[in-house]
C-alpha positions as CSV (number, residue, x, y, z in Angstrom):
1,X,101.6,141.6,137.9
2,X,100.8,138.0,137.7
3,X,98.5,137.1,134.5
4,X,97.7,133.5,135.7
5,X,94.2,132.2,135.6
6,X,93.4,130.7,139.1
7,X,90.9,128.0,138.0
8,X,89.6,128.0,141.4
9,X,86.8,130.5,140.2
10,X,85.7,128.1,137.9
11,X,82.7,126.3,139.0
12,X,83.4,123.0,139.3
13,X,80.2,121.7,137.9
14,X,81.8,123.8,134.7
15,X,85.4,122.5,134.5
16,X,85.1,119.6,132.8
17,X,82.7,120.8,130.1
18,X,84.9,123.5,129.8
19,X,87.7,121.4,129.4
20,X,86.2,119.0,126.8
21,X,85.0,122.4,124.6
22,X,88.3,123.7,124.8
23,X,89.9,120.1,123.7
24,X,87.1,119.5,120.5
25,X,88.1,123.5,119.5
26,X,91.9,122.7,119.6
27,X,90.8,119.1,117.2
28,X,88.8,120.8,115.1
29,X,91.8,123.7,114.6
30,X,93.9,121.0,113.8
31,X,92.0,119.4,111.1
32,X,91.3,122.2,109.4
33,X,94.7,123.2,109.4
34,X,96.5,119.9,108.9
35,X,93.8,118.2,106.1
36,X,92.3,118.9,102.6
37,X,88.8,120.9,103.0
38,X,85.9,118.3,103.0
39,X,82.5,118.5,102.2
40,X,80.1,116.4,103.9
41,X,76.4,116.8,102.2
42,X,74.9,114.3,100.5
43,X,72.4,116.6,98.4
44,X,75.3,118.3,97.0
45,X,77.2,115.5,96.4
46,X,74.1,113.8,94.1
47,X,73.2,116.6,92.5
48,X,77.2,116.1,91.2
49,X,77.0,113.0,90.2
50,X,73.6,111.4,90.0
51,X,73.5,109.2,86.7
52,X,77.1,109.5,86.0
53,X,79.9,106.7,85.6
54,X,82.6,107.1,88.2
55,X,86.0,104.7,88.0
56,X,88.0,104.1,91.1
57,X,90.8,102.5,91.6
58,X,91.7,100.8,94.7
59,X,88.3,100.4,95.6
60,X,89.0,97.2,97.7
61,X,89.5,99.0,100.6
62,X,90.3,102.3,102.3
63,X,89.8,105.6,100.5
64,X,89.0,103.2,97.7
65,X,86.3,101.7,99.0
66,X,84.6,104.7,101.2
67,X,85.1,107.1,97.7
68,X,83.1,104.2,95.9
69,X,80.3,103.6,98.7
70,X,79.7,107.4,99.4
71,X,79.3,107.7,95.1
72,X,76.7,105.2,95.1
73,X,75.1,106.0,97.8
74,X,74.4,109.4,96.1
75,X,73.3,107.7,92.4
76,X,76.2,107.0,90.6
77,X,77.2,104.1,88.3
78,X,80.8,103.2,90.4
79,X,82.8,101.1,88.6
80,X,85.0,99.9,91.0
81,X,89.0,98.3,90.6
82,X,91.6,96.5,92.5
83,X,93.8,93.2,92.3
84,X,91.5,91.3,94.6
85,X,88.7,90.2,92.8
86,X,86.5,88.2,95.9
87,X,86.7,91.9,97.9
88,X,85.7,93.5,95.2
89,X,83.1,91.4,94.5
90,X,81.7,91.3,97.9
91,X,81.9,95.0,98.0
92,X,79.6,94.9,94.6
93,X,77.1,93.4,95.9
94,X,77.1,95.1,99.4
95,X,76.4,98.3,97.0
96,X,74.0,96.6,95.0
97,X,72.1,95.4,98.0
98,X,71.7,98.7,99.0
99,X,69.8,100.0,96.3
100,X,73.0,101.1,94.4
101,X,74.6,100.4,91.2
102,X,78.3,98.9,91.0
103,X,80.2,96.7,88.6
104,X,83.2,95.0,90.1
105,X,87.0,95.1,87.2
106,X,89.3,93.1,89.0
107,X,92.6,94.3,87.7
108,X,96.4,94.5,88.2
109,X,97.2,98.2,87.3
110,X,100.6,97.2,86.6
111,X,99.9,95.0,84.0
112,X,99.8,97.2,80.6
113,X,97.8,94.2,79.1
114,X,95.6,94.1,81.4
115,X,94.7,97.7,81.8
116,X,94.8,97.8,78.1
117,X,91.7,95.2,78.4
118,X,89.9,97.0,81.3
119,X,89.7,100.1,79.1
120,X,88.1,98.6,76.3
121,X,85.6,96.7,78.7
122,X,84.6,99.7,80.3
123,X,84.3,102.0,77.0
124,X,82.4,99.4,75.4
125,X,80.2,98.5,77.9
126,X,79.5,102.1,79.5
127,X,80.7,104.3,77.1
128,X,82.6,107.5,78.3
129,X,83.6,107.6,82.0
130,X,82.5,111.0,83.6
131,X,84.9,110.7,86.9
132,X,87.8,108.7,86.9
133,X,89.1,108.6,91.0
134,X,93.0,107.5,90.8
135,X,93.5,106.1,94.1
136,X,95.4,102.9,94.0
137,X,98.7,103.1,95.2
138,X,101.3,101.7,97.2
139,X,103.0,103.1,99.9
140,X,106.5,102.2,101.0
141,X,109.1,103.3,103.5
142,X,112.4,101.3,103.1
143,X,115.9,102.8,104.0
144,X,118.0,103.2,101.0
145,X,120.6,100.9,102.4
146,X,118.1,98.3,102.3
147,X,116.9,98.3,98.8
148,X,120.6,97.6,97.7
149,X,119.7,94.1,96.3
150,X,115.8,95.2,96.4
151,X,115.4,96.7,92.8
152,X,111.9,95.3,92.8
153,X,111.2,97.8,95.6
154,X,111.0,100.6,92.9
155,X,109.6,98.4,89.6
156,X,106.6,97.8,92.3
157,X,106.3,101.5,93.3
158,X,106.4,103.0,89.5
159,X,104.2,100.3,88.2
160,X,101.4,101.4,91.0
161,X,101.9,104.9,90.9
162,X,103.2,106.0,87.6
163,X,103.2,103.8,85.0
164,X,99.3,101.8,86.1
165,X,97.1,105.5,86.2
166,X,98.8,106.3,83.0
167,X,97.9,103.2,81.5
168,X,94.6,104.0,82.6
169,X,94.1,107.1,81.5
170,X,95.3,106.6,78.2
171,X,92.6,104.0,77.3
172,X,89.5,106.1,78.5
173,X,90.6,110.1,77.4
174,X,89.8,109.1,74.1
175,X,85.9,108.5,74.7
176,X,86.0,111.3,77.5
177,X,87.8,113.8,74.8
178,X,84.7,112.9,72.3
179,X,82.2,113.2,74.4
180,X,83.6,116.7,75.2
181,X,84.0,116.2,79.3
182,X,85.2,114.5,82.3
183,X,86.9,114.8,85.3
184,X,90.2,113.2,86.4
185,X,90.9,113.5,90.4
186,X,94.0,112.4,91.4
187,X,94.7,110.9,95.1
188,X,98.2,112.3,96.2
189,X,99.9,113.0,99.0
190,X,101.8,116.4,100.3
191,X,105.1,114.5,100.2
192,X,105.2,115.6,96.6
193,X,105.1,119.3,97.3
194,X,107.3,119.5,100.1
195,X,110.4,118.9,101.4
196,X,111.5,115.2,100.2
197,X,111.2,113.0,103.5
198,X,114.2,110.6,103.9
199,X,113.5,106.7,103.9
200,X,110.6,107.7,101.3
201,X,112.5,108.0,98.1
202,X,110.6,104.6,96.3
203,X,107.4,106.3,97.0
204,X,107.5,110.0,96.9
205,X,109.4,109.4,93.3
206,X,107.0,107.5,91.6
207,X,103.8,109.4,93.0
208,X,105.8,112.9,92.5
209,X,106.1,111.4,88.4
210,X,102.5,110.8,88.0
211,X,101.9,114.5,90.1
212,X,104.4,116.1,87.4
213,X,102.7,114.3,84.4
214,X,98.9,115.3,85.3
215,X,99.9,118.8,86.2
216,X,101.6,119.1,82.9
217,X,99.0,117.4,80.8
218,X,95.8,119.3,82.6
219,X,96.2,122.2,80.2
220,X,95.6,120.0,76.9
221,X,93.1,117.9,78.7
222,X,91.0,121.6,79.9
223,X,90.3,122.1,75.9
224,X,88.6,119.1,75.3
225,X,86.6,120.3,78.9
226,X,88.1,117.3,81.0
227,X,89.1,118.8,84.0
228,X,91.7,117.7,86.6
229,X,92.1,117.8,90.7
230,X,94.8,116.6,92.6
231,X,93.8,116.1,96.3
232,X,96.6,115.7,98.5
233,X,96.7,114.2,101.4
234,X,98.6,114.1,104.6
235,X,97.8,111.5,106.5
236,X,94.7,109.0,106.1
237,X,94.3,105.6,108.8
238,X,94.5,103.2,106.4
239,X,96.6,99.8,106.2
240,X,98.6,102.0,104.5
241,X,100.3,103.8,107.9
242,X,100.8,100.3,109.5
243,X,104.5,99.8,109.1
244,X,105.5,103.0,110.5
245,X,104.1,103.1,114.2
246,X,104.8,107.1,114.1
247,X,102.1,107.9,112.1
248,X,99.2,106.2,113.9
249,X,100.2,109.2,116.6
250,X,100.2,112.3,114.1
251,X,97.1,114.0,112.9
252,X,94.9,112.2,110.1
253,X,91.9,111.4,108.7
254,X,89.7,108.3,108.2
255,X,88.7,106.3,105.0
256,X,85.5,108.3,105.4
257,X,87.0,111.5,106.6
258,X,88.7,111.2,103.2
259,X,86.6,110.3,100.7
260,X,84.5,113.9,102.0
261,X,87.8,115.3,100.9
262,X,87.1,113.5,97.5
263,X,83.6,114.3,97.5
264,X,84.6,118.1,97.8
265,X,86.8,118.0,94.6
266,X,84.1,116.1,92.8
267,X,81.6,118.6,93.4
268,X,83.7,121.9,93.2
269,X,85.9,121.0,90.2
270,X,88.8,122.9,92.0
271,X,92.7,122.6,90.7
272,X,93.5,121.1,94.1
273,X,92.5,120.2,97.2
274,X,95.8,120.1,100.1
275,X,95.8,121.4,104.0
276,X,96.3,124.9,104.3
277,X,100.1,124.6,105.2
278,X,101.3,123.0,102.5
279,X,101.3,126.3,100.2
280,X,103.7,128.1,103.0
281,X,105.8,125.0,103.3
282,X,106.1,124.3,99.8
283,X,107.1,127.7,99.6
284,X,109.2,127.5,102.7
285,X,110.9,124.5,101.0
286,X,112.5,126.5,98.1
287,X,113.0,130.2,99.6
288,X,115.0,128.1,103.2
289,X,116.0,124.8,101.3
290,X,119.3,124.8,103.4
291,X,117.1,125.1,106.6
292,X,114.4,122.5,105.3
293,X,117.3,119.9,104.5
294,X,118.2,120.2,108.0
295,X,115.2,119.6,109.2
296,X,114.6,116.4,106.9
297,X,117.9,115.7,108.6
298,X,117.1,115.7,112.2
299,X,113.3,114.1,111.6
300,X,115.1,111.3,110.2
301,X,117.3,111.0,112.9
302,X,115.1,111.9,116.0
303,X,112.3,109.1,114.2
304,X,113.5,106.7,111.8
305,X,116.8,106.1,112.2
306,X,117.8,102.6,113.5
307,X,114.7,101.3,113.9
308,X,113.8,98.0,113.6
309,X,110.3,98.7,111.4
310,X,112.7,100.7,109.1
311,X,112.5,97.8,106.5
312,X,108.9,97.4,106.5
313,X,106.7,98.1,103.7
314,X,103.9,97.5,101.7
C-alpha cells in the first residue's frame, strides 16, 4: 500500500500558505525545545519590578543592554555596568530620554579595586540592590594547542566569569542580607551542564566555577530571603558568536529574545531557567559518558578541527 501524500490534491491557491504554516510550526517547535522559556508581557514584568533597583552587568550591549532597556521600560531604577564608559553613557541617556530612569558605573569587573569601589557607590547612593543581572562575560574558543604561550587566555576568562561577579556580589549581599531580600540571576550557558565541548575549556571552566559557586551558596543566601536563578542559555546572536561561523547557522535567540528569557526568571523567581533538553542531556552525559565523549569527539572533528577561525576569540 503506498502511504504517500500526492500534493496534487492540494489546491494550489493553498500550497504555499500551507507550506509557510507548516515551516513557522516546525520554528516555533524548535524554540521551545532548544531555548529557556520566555515571557513576553510587559504588565507582568512591572508589576515585578516597578520602583526597584536592578544591576546589570554588561549592559553595553547585547543581553546587557536589551535586559537593561526592557527593565526600565517597565519602571525600574537600572543601574547599568560595563568597561566602556561613552556606550554606556549614551545608553543612559537613551533610557532617560525615554521617560526612564538609569545611572551609568563604568567598570572593569576584573579589577577587585575597582569593583570594591562600585559597590560602595551603589550602596551608598541607592541603598540595597533588589535584582542584581550577572551578565558580563567573555566568551572564548581557542584550541588548547594554541594557548601554550597564551596563559592570559584563562587570567582574562576567570577574571570575567569567576573572579569579577564574585567580587560583585560580595560588596552588595551585605545591604541585600539586611534589608532581608533580593534576587541574584545568573546569565549562563548549557555548556556547564553538559558534556564539556572541546576547544572550549578557557570558557566553560571559568563560567562552570561561578555556576558551582552560586549553586552552592543559594542555600545560605535563601535564609536571609535573597533568592537565586541561573538562566542558561544555548545560543543568543550576539558579538559574542562571531568568531565561530557555525553558530550563526544553529538555533538561537536575539538580544531581545533573551532578555524575555530574563524577564521570565525575574518575575517567577524560579531555580532555573534552561531549554527543555538540557535535563535529558545532562543526564544522558553521566548515565552514557563513554558514548557522550564520543560524540564531543567526532563534533570536534566534523566542525572545528583545522580550521582557520580556530584561534579566534573574544
Amino acid at each position: 500500500m503506498n502511504a504517500a501524500v500526492n500534493v496534487n490534491v492540494i489546491p494550489q491557491p493553498l500550497v504555499k500558505p500551507l507550506v509557510k504554516a507548516v515551516e513557522a510550526a516546525l520554528a516555533r517547535a524548535t524554540d521551545r525545545l532548544a531555548n529557556p522559556a520566555r515571557v513576553s508581557d510587559p504588565d507582568r514584568l512591572r508589576g515585578a519590578v516597578s520602583g526597584k533597583t536592578v544591576l546589570v552587568t554588561g549592559a553595553s550591549y547585547g543581553i546587557g543592554e536589551a535586559t537593561a532597556r526592557k527593565m526600565a521600560a517597565a519602571g525600574a531604577t537600572v543601574l547599568i555596568v560595563a568597561r566602556s564608559a561613552e556606550r554606556l553613557e549614551d545608553i543612559a541617556a537613551a533610557i532617560n530620554a525615554g521617560g526612564g530612569r538609569a545611572v551609568a558605573y563604568p567598570t572593569d569587573l576584573t579589577d577587585e579595586s575597582a569593583v570594591s569601589e562600585l559597590t560602595k557607590r551603589v550602596t551608598e547612593e541607592h541603598g540595597a540592590v533588589d535584582i542584581v543581572v550577572s551578565n558580563a562575560g567573555k566568551s572564548l574558543r581557542r584550541s588548547l594547542h594554541d594557548q601554550y604561550d597564551r596563559p592570559h587566555d584563562f587570567q582574562r576568562t576567570i577574571g570575567i566569569n569567576y573572579l569579577g561577579p564574585i567580587w560583585l556580589l560580595l560588596g552588595l549581599l551585605p545591604a541585600m542580607r539586611e534589608r532581608g531580600g533580593g534576587h541574584i540571576v545568573n546569565v549562563s550557558s548549557v555548556g556547564v551542564r553538559v558534556v564539556p565541548g572541546p576547544q572550549w575549556g578557557a570558557y566553560q571552566a571559568s563560567k562552570g566555577a561561578f555556576d558551582r559557586w552560586l549553586r552552592s551558596v543559594a542555600p545560605e543566601l535563601h535564609v536571609d530571603g535573597v533568592d537565586v536563578t541561573a538562566v542558561y542559555f544555548a545560543l543568543v546572536r550576539t558579538r559574542m558568536i562571531a568568531p565561530t561561523p557555525i553558530l550563526g547557522r544553529l538555533p538561537g535567540l536575539s538580544p531581545d529574545e533573551a532578555a524575555d528569557a530574563i524577564a521570565k526568571a525575574v518575575i517567577e523567581r524560579p531555580r532555573t531557567n534552561e531549554p527543555p533538553w538540557v535535563w535529558p542531556a545532562e543526564l544522558a552525559s553521566v548515565l552514557l559518558a563513554g558514548p557522550a565523549d564520543r560524540a564531543a569527539r567526532l563534533w570536534h572533528r566534523r566542525f572545528f578541527a583545522n580550521t582557520d577561525d580556530q584561534k579566534a576569540g573574544r
